[in-house]
C-alpha positions in Angstrom: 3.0 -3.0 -34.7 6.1 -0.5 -34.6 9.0 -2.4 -35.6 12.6 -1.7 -34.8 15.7 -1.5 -37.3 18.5 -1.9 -35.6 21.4 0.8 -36.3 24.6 2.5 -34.4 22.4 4.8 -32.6 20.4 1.9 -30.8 23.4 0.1 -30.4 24.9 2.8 -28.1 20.9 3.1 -26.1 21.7 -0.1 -25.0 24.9 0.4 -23.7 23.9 3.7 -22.4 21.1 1.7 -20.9 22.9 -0.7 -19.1 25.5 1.8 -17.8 22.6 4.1 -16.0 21.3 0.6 -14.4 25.0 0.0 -13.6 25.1 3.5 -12.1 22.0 2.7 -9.9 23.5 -0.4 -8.9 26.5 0.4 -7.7 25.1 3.5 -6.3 22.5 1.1 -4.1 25.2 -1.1 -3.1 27.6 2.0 -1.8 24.9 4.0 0.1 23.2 0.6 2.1 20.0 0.7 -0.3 18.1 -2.5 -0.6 18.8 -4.1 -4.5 16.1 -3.1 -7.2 14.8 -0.4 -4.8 15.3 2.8 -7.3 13.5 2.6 -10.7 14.2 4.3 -13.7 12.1 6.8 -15.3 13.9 7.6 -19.0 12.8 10.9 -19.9 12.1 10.5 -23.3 10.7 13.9 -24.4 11.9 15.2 -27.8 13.3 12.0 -28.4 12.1 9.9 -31.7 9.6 7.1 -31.5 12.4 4.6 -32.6 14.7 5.7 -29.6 11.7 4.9 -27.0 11.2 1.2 -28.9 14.7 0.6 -28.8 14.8 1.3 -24.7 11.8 -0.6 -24.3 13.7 -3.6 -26.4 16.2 -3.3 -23.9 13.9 -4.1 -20.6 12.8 0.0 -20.2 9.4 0.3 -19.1 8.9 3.2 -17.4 8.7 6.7 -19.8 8.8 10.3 -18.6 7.6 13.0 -20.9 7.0 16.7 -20.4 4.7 17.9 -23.7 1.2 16.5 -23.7 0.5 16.8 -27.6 4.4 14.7 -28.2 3.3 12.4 -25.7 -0.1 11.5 -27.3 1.6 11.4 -30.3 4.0 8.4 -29.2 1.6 6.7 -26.8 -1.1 5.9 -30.4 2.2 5.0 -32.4 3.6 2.5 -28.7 -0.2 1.6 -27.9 0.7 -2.3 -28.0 3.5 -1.9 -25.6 3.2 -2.1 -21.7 4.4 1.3 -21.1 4.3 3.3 -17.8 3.8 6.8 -18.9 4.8 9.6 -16.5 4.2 13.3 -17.3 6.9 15.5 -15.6 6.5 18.6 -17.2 4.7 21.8 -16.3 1.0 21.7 -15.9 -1.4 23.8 -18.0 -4.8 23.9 -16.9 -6.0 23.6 -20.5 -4.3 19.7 -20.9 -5.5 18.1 -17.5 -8.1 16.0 -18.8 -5.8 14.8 -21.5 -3.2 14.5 -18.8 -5.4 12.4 -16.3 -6.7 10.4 -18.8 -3.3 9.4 -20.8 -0.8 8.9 -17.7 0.0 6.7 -15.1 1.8 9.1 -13.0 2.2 13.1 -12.6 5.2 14.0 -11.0 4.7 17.6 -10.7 1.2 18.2 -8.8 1.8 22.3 -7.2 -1.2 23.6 -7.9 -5.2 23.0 -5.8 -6.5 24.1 -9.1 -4.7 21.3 -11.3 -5.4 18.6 -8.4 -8.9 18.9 -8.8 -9.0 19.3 -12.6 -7.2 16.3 -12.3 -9.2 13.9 -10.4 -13.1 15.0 -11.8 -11.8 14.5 -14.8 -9.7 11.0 -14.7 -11.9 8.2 -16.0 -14.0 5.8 -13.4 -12.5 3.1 -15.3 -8.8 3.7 -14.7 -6.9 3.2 -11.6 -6.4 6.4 -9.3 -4.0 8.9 -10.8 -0.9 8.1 -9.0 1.0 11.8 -7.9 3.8 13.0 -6.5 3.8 16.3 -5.1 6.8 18.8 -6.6 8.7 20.7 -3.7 10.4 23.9 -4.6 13.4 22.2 -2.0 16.1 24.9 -3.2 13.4 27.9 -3.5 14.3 29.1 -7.2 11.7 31.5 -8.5 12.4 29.9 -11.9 10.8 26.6 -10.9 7.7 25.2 -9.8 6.7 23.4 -6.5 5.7 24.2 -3.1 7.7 25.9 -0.6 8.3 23.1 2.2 6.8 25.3 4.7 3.0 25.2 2.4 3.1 21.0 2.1 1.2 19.8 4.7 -1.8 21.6 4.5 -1.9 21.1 0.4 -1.3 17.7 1.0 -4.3 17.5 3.3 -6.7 19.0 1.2 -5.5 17.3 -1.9 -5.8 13.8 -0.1 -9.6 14.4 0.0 -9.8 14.7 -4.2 -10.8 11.0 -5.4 -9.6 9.5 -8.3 -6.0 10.6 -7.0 -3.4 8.6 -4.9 -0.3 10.6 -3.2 2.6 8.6 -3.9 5.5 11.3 -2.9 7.3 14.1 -3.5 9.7 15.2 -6.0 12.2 17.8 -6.7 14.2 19.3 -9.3 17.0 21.4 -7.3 19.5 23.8 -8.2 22.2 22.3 -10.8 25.5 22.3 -8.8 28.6 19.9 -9.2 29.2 19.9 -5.3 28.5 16.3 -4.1 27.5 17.4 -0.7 25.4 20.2 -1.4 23.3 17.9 -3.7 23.3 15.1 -0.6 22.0 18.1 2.1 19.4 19.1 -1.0 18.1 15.5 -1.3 18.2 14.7 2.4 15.6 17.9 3.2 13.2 16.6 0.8 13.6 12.9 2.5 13.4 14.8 6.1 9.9 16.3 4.5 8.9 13.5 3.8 9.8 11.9 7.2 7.8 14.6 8.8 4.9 14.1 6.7 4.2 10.3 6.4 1.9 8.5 8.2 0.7 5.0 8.2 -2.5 6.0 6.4 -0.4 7.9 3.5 3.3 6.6 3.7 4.6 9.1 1.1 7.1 5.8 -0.4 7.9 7.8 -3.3 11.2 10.4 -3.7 11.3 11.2 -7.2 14.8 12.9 -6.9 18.0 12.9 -9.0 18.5 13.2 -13.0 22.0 12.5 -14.9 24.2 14.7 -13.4 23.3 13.7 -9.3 21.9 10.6 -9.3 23.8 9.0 -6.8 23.5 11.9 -4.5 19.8 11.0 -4.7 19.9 7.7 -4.2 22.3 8.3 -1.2 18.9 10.1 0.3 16.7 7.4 -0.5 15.4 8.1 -3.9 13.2 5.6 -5.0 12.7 7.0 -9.1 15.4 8.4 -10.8 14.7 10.6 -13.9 17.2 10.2 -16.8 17.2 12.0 -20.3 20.5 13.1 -21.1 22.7 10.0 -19.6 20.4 7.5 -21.7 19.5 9.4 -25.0 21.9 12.3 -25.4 22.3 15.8 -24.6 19.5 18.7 -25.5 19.3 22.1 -25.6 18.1 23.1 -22.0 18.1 19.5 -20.2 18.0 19.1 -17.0 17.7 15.3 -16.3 
């Protein structure tokens, strides 16, 4: 059992913690969103094991993070917590069995290749691999994801893999401080996802929108939010 000393630096979590769900809050009430409908993914990669306790301490439950060998690391040392793991980082082909059989979710599906790795080799006795599909909405060559244009036909041959469930889409768009250029971003990968959904496969899941644009997100009908810096502090080359 990890315990938990408290100090300053948890101290502050919390109250970071509770101004993010503030955030969300107010951000549901202002853009006509029902209440509770955007969850929280805190993206806890290179944070310490006693930052991730204390969040959990404070109601967190949900835990994004982007390096499989970290990850593993935290999940042995949190093992008697009810933790919803998420990996949102970059896919190597070499980690997908680890990845498939140590997550919940994978936010950033792109690749045929990693689809299928994924699914023959997520254990019989787990639930379906929940996956969101990453789109490349502001076409950087810098990031991954598929161009809108390729999504429907990956999607249909990826919704024939078993042991996988299509939750979504997400996007990580270009950084800008425009509020309206980050709404238009948002809303394309919502109209995607419009265009896409069908009763069979509703597509419920927009992962969209990190510290800097949340509300823009949820605006557009985000339904995850992914938060590092806002919650546990700035690194070098964050995005969230």
């Amino acid at each position: 059992m990890v315990t938990l000393v408290s100090t300053q630096s948890e101290t502050l979590l919390d109250a970071q913690l509770a101004a993010i769900r503030m955030r969300i809050q107010t951000a549901e009430t202002q853009f006509g969103r029902r209440p509770g409908s955007v969850a929280l993914l805190a993206v806890s990669k290179q944070q310490p094991i006693t930052r991730l306790l204390a969040a959990y301490t404070a109601g967190q439950r949900a835990f994004g993070e982007s390096y499989v060998n970290e990850a593993l690391t935290k999940q042995a040392v949190l093992r008697e917590q009810l933790i919803d793991w998420h990996f949102i980082g970059r896919i190597q082909t070499n980690k997908t069995r680890l990845i498939a059989n140590h997550f919940n979710w994978v936010h950033s599906v792109s690749d045929f290749t990693h689809a299928q790795r994924l699914s023959q080799q997520r254990p019989p006795d787990l639930p379906p691999l929940h996956i969101c599909i990453q789109v490349n909405i502001s076409a950087e060559e810098t990031k991954n994801g598929l161009a809108p244009a390729a999504l429907a036909d990956f999607i249909k041959i990826v919704r024939e893999l078993p042991r996988l469930s299509i939750e979504g889409l997400m996007t990580l768009p270009a950084q800008t401080d425009d509020f309206s250029i980050q709404r238009r971003t948002f809303a394309d990968l919502r109209t995607l996802r419009d265009q896409l959904a069908k009763p069979e496969l509703p597509l419920t899941t927009l992962s969209m929108g990190t510290s800097d644009d949340l509300e823009a997100a949820i605006a557009e009908g985000a339904t995850i939010v992914r938060v590092g810096t806002a919650l546990f502090g700035a690194r070098a080359g964050d995005h969230f």
